[in-house]
C-alpha positions in Angstrom: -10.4 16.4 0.4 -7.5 13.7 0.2 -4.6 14.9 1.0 -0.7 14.8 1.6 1.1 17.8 2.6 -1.0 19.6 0.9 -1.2 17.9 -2.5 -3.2 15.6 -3.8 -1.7 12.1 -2.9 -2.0 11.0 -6.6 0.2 13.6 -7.9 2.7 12.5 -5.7 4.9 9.8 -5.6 5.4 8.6 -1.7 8.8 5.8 -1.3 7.9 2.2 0.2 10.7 2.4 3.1 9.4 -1.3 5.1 7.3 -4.4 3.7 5.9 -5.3 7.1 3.6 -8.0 6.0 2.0 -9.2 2.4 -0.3 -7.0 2.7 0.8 -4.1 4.5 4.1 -1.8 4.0 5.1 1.8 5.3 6.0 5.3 3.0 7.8 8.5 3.1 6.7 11.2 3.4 3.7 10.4 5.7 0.0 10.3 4.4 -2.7 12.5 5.7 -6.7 12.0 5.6 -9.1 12.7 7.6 -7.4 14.7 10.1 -5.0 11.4 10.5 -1.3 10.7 9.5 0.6 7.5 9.4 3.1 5.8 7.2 1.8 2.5 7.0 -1.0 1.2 3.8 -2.8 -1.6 3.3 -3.5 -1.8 -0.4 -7.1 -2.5 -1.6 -7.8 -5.0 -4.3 -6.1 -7.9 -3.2 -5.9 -10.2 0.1 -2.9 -12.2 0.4 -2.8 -15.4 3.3 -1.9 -14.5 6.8 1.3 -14.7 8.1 1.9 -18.7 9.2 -0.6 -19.7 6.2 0.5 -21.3 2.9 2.1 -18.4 0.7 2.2 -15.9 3.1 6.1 -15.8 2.9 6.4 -15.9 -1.3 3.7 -13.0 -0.9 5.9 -10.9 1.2 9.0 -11.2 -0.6 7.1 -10.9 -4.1 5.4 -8.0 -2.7 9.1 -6.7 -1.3 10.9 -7.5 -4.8 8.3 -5.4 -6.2 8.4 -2.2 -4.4 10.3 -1.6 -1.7 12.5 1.3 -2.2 10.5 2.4 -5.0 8.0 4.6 -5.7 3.8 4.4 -5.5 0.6 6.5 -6.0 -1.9 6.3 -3.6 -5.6 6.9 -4.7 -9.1 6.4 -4.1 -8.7 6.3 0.0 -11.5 4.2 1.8 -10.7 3.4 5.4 -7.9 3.9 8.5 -7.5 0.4 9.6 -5.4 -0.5 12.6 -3.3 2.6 11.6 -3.3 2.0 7.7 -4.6 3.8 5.2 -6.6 1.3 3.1 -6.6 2.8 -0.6 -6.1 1.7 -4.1 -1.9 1.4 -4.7 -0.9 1.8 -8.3 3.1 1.1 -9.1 4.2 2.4 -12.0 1.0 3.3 -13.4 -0.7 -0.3 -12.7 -3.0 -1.2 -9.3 -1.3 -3.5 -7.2 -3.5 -5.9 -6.9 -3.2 -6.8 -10.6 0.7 -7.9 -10.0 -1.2 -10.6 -7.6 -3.9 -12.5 -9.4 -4.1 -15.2 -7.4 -5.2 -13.1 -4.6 -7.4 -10.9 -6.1 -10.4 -10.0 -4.4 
Protein backbone atom coordinates (compact mmCIF):
# COMPACT_ATOMS: atom_id res chain seq x y z
CA UNK A 1 0.00 0.00 0.00
CA UNK A 2 1.14 3.66 -0.84
CA UNK A 3 1.49 5.54 1.75
CA UNK A 4 2.27 8.87 3.82
CA UNK A 5 1.94 8.92 7.39
CA UNK A 6 -0.48 6.80 7.24
CA UNK A 7 -2.84 8.16 4.52
CA UNK A 8 -3.14 7.62 1.24
CA UNK A 9 -0.66 10.16 -0.49
CA UNK A 10 -3.53 11.27 -2.91
CA UNK A 11 -5.76 12.42 -0.20
CA UNK A 12 -3.16 14.54 0.91
CA UNK A 13 -1.79 17.56 -0.13
CA UNK A 14 2.22 17.56 0.48
CA UNK A 15 3.94 21.58 0.01
CA UNK A 16 6.85 21.90 -2.71
CA UNK A 17 9.47 23.59 -0.25
CA UNK A 18 12.85 23.46 -3.05
CA UNK A 19 12.87 23.31 -7.08
CA UNK A 20 16.20 21.56 -7.29
CA UNK A 21 16.29 20.93 -10.86
CA UNK A 22 13.53 20.92 -13.94
CA UNK A 23 12.68 17.87 -13.12
CA UNK A 24 13.12 17.25 -9.67
CA UNK A 25 11.81 19.36 -6.40
CA UNK A 26 11.50 18.39 -2.52
CA UNK A 27 7.96 18.25 -0.16
CA UNK A 28 6.68 18.57 3.34
CA UNK A 29 5.78 16.36 5.03
CA UNK A 30 8.00 13.53 3.81
CA UNK A 31 6.75 10.68 1.48
CA UNK A 32 6.84 7.02 2.43
CA UNK A 33 6.77 3.74 0.11
CA UNK A 34 8.15 0.89 0.30
CA UNK A 35 9.63 0.96 3.55
CA UNK A 36 11.49 4.26 2.21
CA UNK A 37 11.12 8.13 3.02
CA UNK A 38 12.47 11.08 1.33
CA UNK A 39 11.35 14.52 0.35
CA UNK A 40 12.54 14.76 -3.01
CA UNK A 41 10.12 13.69 -6.49
CA UNK A 42 10.77 13.33 -9.73
CA UNK A 43 7.53 13.68 -11.62
CA UNK A 44 6.60 11.18 -14.32
CA UNK A 45 5.20 12.21 -17.61
CA UNK A 46 7.47 14.61 -18.81
CA UNK A 47 11.42 14.90 -19.34
CA UNK A 48 12.76 18.26 -19.35
CA UNK A 49 16.72 19.07 -20.86
CA UNK A 50 19.56 18.61 -18.44
CA UNK A 51 20.93 21.15 -16.62
CA UNK A 52 23.75 23.04 -19.14
CA UNK A 53 21.28 22.01 -22.21
CA UNK A 54 19.12 24.40 -24.15
CA UNK A 55 15.93 25.20 -21.85
CA UNK A 56 17.05 23.66 -18.97
CA UNK A 57 16.99 27.11 -17.07
CA UNK A 58 13.27 28.44 -18.52
CA UNK A 59 12.20 24.74 -17.41
CA UNK A 60 13.33 25.32 -13.83
CA UNK A 61 11.99 28.57 -13.29
CA UNK A 62 8.58 27.60 -15.20
CA UNK A 63 8.48 24.67 -13.14
CA UNK A 64 9.46 27.06 -9.88
CA UNK A 65 6.70 29.71 -10.89
CA UNK A 66 4.35 26.94 -11.03
CA UNK A 67 4.61 25.29 -7.76
CA UNK A 68 6.88 26.05 -5.34
CA UNK A 69 5.27 26.91 -2.21
CA UNK A 70 2.19 25.39 -3.25
CA UNK A 71 0.45 22.48 -2.90
CA UNK A 72 0.58 18.78 -5.00
CA UNK A 73 -0.94 15.26 -5.03
CA UNK A 74 1.23 12.57 -5.53
CA UNK A 75 -0.27 9.38 -7.19
CA UNK A 76 0.33 6.28 -9.03
CA UNK A 77 4.08 5.70 -7.43
CA UNK A 78 6.56 3.69 -9.83
CA UNK A 79 10.11 3.79 -8.75
CA UNK A 80 12.83 5.35 -5.87
CA UNK A 81 15.33 6.83 -8.17
CA UNK A 82 18.51 8.31 -6.85
CA UNK A 83 16.34 9.12 -3.67
CA UNK A 84 13.17 10.34 -5.50
CA UNK A 85 10.01 9.10 -5.59
CA UNK A 86 9.15 8.84 -9.34
CA UNK A 87 5.14 9.13 -9.49
CA UNK A 88 2.55 10.91 -11.33
CA UNK A 89 2.32 14.86 -9.82
CA UNK A 90 -1.01 16.42 -10.39
CA UNK A 91 -1.28 20.49 -9.29
CA UNK A 92 -4.41 21.62 -8.80
CA UNK A 93 -6.24 18.74 -10.05
CA UNK A 94 -4.11 18.56 -13.50
CA UNK A 95 -0.78 16.11 -14.08
CA UNK A 96 2.17 18.03 -14.34
CA UNK A 97 3.45 17.04 -17.26
CA UNK A 98 0.50 18.53 -19.15
CA UNK A 99 1.69 22.25 -17.99
CA UNK A 100 4.91 21.08 -20.17
CA UNK A 101 4.05 19.98 -23.63
CA UNK A 102 6.95 20.43 -25.23
CA UNK A 103 8.51 17.90 -23.04
CA UNK A 104 6.16 15.38 -22.86
CA UNK A 105 7.15 11.97 -22.97
Amino acid sequence: MFINNGIMPGSMGLKVTNIVKADTFEVFPPWRWGGQSGIRVRPTGYNTPEERQLGYQESKNKLRKLILEKEVELKNFVDIDYDRLVCDVYFNGKNLADYFPEYKE
